[in-house]
C-alpha positions as CSV (number, residue, x, y, z in Angstrom):
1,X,-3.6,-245.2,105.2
2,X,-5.8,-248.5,105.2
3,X,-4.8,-251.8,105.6
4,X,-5.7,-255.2,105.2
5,X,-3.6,-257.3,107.5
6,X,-3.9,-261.3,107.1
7,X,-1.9,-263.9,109.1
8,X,-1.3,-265.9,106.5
9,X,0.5,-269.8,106.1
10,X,1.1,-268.7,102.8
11,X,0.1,-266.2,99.9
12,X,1.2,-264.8,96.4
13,X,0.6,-262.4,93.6
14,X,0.9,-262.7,90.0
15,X,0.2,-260.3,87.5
16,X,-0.4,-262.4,83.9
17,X,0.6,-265.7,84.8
18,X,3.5,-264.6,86.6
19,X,4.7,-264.6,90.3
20,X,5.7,-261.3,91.6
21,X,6.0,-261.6,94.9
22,X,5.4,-265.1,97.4
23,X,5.8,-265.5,101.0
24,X,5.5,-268.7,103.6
25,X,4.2,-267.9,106.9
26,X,3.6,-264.0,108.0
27,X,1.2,-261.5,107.3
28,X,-0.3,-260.3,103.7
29,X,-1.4,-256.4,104.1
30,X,-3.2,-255.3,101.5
31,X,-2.4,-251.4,101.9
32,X,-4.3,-248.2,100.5
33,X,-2.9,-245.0,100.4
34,X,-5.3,-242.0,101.2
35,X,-5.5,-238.5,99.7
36,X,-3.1,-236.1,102.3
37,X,-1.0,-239.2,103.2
38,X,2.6,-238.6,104.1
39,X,5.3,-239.7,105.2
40,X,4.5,-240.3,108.8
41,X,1.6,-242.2,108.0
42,X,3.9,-244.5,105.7
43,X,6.4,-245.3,109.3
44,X,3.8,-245.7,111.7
45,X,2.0,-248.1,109.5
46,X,4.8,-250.2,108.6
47,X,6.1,-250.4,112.2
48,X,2.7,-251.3,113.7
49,X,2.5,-254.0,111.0
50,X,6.1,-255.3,111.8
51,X,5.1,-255.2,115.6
52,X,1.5,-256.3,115.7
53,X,1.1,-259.7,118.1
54,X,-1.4,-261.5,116.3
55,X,0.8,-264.4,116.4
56,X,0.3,-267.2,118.8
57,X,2.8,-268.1,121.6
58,X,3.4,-271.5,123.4
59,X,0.4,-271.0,125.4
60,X,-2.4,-270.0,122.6
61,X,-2.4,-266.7,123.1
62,X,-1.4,-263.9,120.0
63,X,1.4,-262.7,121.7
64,X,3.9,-262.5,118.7
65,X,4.7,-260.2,116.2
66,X,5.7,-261.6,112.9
67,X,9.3,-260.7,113.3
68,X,9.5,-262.8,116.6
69,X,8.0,-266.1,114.4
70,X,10.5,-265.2,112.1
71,X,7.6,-264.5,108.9
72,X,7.8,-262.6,105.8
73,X,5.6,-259.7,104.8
74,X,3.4,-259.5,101.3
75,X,2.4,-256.0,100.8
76,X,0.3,-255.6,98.2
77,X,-1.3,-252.2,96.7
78,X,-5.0,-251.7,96.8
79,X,-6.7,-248.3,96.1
80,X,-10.4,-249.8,96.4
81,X,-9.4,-250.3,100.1
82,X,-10.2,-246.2,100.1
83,X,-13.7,-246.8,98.6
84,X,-16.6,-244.7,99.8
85,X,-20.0,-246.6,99.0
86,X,-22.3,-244.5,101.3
87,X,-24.2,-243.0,98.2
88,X,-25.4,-244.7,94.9
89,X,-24.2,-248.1,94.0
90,X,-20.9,-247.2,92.8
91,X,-18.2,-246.5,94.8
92,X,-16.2,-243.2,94.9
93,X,-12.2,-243.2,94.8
94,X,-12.1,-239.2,95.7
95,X,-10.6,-240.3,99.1
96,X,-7.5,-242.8,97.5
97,X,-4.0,-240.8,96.9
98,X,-3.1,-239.5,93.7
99,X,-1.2,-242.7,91.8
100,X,2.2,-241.1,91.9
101,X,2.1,-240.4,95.3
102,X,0.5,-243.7,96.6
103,X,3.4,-245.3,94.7
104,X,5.9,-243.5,96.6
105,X,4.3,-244.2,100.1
106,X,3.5,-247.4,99.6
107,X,6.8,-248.7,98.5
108,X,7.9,-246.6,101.6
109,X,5.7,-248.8,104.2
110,X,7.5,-251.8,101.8
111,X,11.0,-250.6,102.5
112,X,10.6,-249.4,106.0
113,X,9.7,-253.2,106.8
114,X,12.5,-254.4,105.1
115,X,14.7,-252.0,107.4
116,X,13.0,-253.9,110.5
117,X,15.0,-257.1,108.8
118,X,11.9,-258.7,107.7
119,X,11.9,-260.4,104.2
120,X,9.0,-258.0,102.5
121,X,7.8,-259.3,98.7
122,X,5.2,-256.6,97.2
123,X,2.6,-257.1,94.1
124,X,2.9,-254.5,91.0
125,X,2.1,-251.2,91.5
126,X,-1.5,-250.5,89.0
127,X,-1.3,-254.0,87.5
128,X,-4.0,-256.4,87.5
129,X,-3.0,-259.1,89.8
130,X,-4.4,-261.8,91.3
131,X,-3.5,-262.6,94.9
132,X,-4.0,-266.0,96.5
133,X,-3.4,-266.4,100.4
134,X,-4.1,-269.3,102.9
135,X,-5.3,-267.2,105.9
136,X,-4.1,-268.6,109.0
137,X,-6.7,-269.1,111.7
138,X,-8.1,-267.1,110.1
139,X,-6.8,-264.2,111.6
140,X,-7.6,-261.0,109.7
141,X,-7.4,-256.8,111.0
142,X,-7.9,-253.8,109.6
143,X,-5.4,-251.0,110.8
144,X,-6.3,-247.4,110.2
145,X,-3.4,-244.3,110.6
146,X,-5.0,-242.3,113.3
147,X,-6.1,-239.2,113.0
């Protein structure tokens, strides 16, 4: 798995005018699911997203996970995160999960957040969405399963 992560003050998706999913404060993770994925990967991602300190504490220092600020979570499918563009000009997908089963894991990592206590929106699985964000900082990592 492949994420995105962006403390945000703020962020949204819609998919054809409409809102599917808004948050305040907390982190958007744009997430990608990989070929051989399971459901391992899907709990250690969403727990090291729940407890990642790249919050600030009283002193300056990102110290605080987004639970301890009391933030929400917008996770957000996004296959192209899985994009291989070492040959030619156009990317190669060969390395993203197979739909059904990035669907499953992703909406895992989505409700193994929400079982944290965290309030988790999420966009629309496969739809065409537009996703607006106000990155806070702007603080932004990517986080890799290992292995």
């Amino acid at each position: 798995m492949r994420a995105v992560i962006q403390r945000v003050s703020s962020a949204s998706v819609s998919v054809e005018g409409r809102t599917v999913g808004e948050i305040g404060a907390g982190l958007l993770v744009l997430l990608g699911v990989a070929r051989g994925d399971a459901e391992r990967e899907a709990v250690w991602t969403a727990d090291k997203i729940a407890g990642l300190r790249i919050f600030e504490d009283d002193g300056g220092k990102m110290n605080l996970s987004v639970q301890e600020v009391g933030g929400a979570v917008l996770v957000v499918s996004q296959f192209t995160l899985l994009a291989d563009c070492r040959k030619g000009r156009r990317p190669s997908f060969v390395g993203a999960a197979p739909p059904e089963e990035a669907e499953r894991l992703y909406r895992m990592v989505a409700d193994r957040l929400r079982e944290t206590g965290l309030p988790v929106e999420t966009g629309l699985f496969q739809a065409h969405m537009q996703v607006s964000l106000v990155n806070d900082g702007p603080v932004t990592v990517i986080l890799e399963t290992p292995g």
